[in-house]
C-alpha positions in Angstrom: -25.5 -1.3 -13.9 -23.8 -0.2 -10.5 -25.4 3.0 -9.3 -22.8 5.8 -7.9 -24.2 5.3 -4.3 -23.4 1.9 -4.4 -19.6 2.5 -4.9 -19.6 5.5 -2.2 -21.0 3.4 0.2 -18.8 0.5 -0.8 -15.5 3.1 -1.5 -16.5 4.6 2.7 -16.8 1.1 4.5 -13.6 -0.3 2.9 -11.6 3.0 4.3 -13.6 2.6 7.6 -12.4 -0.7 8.2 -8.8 -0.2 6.7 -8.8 2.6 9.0 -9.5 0.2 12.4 -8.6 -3.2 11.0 -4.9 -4.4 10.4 -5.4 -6.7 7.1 -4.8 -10.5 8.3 -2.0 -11.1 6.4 -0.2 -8.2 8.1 -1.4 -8.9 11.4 0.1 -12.9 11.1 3.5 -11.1 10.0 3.6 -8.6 13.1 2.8 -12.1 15.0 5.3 -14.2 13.9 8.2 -11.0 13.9 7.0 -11.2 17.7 8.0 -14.5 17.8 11.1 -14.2 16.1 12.5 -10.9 17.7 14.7 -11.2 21.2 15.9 -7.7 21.6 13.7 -6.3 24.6 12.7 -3.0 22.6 11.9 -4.8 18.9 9.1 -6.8 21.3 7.7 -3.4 23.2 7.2 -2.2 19.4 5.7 -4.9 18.3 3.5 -5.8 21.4 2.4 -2.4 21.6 1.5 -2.3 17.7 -0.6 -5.0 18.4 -2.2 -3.9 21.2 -3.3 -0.6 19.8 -4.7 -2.7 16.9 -7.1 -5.0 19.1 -8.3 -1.7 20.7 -8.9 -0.3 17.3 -10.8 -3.4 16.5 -13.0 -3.3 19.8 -14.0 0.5 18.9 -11.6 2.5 20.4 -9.5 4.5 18.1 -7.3 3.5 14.8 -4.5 0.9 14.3 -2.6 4.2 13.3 -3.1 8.3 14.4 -1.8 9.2 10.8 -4.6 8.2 8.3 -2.6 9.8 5.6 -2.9 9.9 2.1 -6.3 8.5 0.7 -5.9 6.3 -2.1 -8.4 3.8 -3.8 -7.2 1.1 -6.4 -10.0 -0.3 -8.4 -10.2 -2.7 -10.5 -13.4 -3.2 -13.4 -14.1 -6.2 -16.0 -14.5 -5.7 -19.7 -18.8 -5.9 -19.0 -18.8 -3.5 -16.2 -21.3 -1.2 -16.5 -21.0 1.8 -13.9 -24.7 4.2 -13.9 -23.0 7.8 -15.3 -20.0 6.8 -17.0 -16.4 5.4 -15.2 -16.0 9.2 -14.0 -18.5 8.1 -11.5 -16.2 6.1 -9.6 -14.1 9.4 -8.5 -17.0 11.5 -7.7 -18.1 8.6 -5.3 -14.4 8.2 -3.9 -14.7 12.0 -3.2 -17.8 11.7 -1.3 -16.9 8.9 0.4 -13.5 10.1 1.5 -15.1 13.7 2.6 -17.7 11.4 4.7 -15.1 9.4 6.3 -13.3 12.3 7.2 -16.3 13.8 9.6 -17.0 10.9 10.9 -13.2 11.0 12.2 -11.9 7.6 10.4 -9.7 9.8 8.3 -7.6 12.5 9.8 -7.8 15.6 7.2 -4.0 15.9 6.6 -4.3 16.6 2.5 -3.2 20.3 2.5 -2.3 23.1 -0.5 1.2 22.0 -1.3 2.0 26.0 -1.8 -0.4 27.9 0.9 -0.2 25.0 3.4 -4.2 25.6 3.5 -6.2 22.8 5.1 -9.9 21.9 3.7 -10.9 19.9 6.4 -12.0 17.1 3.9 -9.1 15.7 2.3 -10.2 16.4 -0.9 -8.6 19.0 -3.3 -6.6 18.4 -6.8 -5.8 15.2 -7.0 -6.8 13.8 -3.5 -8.0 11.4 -3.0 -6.3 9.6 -5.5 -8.1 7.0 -8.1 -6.4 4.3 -9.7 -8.5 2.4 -12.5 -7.5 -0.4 -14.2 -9.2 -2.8 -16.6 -8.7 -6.7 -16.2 -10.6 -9.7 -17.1 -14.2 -10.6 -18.7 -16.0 -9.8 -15.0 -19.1 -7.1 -14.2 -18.1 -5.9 -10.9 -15.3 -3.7 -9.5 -13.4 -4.2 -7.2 -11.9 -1.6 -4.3 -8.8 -1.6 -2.3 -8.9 1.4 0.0 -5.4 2.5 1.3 -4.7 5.5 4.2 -1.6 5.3 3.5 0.4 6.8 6.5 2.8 9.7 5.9 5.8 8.9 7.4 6.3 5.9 4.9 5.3 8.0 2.3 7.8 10.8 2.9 10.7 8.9 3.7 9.9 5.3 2.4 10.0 6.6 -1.3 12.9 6.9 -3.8 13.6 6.6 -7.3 17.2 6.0 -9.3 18.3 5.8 -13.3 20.9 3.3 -13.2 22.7 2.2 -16.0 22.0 -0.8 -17.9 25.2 -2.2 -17.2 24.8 -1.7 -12.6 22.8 -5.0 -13.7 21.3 -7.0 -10.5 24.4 -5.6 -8.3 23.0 -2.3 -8.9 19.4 -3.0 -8.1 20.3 -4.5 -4.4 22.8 -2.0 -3.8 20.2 1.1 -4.2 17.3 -1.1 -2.7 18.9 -2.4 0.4 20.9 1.3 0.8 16.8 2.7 0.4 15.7 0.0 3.1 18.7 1.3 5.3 17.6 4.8 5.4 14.3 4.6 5.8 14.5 2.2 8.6 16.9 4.1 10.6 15.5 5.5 13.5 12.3 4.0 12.6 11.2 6.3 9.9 9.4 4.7 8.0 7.9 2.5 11.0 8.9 -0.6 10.0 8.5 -3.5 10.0 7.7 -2.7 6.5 6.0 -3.8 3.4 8.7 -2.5 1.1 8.0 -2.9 -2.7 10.2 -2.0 -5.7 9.5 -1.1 -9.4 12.0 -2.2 -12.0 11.5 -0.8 -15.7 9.3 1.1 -17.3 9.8 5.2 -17.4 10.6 7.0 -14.3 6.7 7.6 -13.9 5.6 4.0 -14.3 9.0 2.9 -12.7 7.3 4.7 -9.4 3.7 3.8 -9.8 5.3 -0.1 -9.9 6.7 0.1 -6.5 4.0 1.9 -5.2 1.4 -1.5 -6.2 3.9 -3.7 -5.0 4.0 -2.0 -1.4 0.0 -2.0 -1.5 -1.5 -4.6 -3.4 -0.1 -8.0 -2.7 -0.6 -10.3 -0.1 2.7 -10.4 2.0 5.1 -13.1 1.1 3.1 -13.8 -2.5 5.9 -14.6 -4.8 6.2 -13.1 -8.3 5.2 -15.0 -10.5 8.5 -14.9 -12.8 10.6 -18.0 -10.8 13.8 -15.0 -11.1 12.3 -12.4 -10.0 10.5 -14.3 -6.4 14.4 -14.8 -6.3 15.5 -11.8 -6.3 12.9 -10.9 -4.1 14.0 -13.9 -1.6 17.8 -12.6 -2.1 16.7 -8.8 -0.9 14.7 -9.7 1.9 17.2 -12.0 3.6 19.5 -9.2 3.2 17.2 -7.0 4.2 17.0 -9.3 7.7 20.9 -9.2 7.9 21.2 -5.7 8.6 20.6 -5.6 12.2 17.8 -3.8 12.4 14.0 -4.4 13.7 10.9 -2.7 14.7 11.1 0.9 14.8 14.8 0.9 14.3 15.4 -1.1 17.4 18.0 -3.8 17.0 16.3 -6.8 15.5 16.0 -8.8 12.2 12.4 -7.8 10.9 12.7 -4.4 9.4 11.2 -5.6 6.4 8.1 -8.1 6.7 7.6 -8.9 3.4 9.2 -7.5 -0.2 7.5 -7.6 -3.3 8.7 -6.4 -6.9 7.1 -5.6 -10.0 8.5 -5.2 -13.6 7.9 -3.4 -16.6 9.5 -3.0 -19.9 12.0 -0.4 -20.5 14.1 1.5 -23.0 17.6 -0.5 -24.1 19.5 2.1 -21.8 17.8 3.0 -19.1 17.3 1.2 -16.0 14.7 3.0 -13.7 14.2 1.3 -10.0 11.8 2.5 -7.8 11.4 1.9 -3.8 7.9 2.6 -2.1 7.8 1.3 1.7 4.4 0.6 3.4 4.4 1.0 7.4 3.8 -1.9 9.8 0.1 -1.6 10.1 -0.2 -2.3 6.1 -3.5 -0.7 6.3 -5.8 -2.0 3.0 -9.2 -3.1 2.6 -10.7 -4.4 0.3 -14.9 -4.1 -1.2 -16.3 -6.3 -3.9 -19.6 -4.9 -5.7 -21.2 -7.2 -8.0 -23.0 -6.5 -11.3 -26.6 -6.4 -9.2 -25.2 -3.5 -6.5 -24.3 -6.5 -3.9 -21.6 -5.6 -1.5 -18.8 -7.7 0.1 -16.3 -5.8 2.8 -13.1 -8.1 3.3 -9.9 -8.1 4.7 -8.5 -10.4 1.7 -7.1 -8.7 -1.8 -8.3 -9.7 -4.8 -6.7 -12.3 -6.7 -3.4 -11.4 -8.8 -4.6 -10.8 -12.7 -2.4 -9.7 -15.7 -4.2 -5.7 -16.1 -4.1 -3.6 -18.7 -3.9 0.2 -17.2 -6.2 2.7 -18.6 
């Protein structure tokens, strides 16, 4: 049985560290874009991203000022047992999220859509968000904790019904025209994780893109051999538009894109684009049946999940 303290305490490191950590994955990616990139300005970005990382990892502030929107995926087996019920889960996210908040790993930026009215905790209807989902025989949970910064949020997210017949065309046209705008002018502060939802309704369709962004290890193929394709195919085009870091001139705007699919009605065809910004900030916390704790930088392995 895994007490409600347990999870809050597990639910507050993982947003700690997420919060002063770039995930290894994403800090090999800013690395080898480094390498790659020629233009004078693509390498001050970059170089200076990294920079402000190592200080953030020495003590000394946050890989990024905007802590954003606080989000926690979690994942439970089918012999999980969780002390109070699986509503326990949020009330720990809440605590934990209000805690990392005074100590000043979160900034409070989760305001009254309407008044503009600012709790000074991040917490309020529907913040922070909870995502549970049910896979395998296990007894833990797992946690990804995501900040999620608001600039890739606001203009790293849209959302198109094409038609059935727009086909493959279709999809790259709307998702490299997405990638485009957000990375102008360095928006969405790329290089970015972009991730893209095909299927499903427009709600799911969004929700797809949004996983894909967050919860994959960059460069982790689908496993459908078509779709890693089309995934291949978008972010080489992706690397042809001329743009880099920030919106300098450069080839990595995009560091890694991943896609997820979902079935859909016979005439719609719902596409989804949700970009992540270049410090990819995620961590993850494992919590075993006995109340054991394990903070790491490394997601969970890929698992077929039913949603609940």
């Amino acid at each position: 049985m895994i007490r409600g303290e347990v999870i809050e305490a597990a639910m507050y490191e993982a947003m700690h560290q997420a919060a002063v950590h770039l995930p290894p994955d994403v800090e090999a990616r800013l690395r080898m874009a480094l390498a790659e990139e020629s233009e004078p300005l693509a390498r001050e970005h970059l170089r200076v991203s990294l920079e402000n990382a190592a200080l953030a990892a020495a003590g000394r502030g946050l890989v990024c000022g905007d802590t954003g929107f606080p989000l926690f995926f979690v994942r439970a087996g089918s012999r999980t047992a969780v002390d109070g019920g699986f509503g326990a889960i949020r009330t720990a996210a809440a605590a934990a999220t209000a805690r990392a908040t005074r100590d000043s790993f979160l900034r409070p930026t989760m305001v009254d859509p309407l008044t503009r009215g600012n709790p000074g905790t991040n917490l309020g209807p529907g913040m922070p968000k909870v995502e549970l989902q049910f896979a395998g025989d296990g007894d833990g949970l797992d946690i990804v904790a995501v900040p999620k910064g608001g600039g890739s949020e606001i203009f790293g997210t849209f959302y198109r019904m094409l038609y059935p017949a727009d086909g493959e065309k279709g999809i790259k046209r709307f998702v490299i025209d997405c990638i485009r705008d957000g990375c102008y002018a360095g928006k969405i502060c790329p290089p970015a994780i972009v991730g893209v939802g095909i299927g499903g309704s427009s709600d799911l369709c969004m929700k797809l893109a949004k996983e894909a962004a967050l919860l994959r290890q960059l460069g982790e193929p689908h496993p459908r051999a078509d779709v890693a394709h089309l995934e291949q195919e978008l972010l080489l085009a992706a690397r042809s538009l001329g743009l880099g870091p920030m919106g300098s001139r450069g080839v990595n705007a995009v560091m890694a894109l991943h896609i997820e699919l979902a079935m859909t009605h016979t005439a719609a065809l719902p596409v989804a684009v949700n970009a992540q910004c270049l410090v990819g900030r995620r961590w993850c916390a494992a919590i075993d049946a006995g109340g054991r704790i394990a903070c790491t930088g490394t997601l969970p392995p890929r698992e077929t999940e039913a949603h609940a």
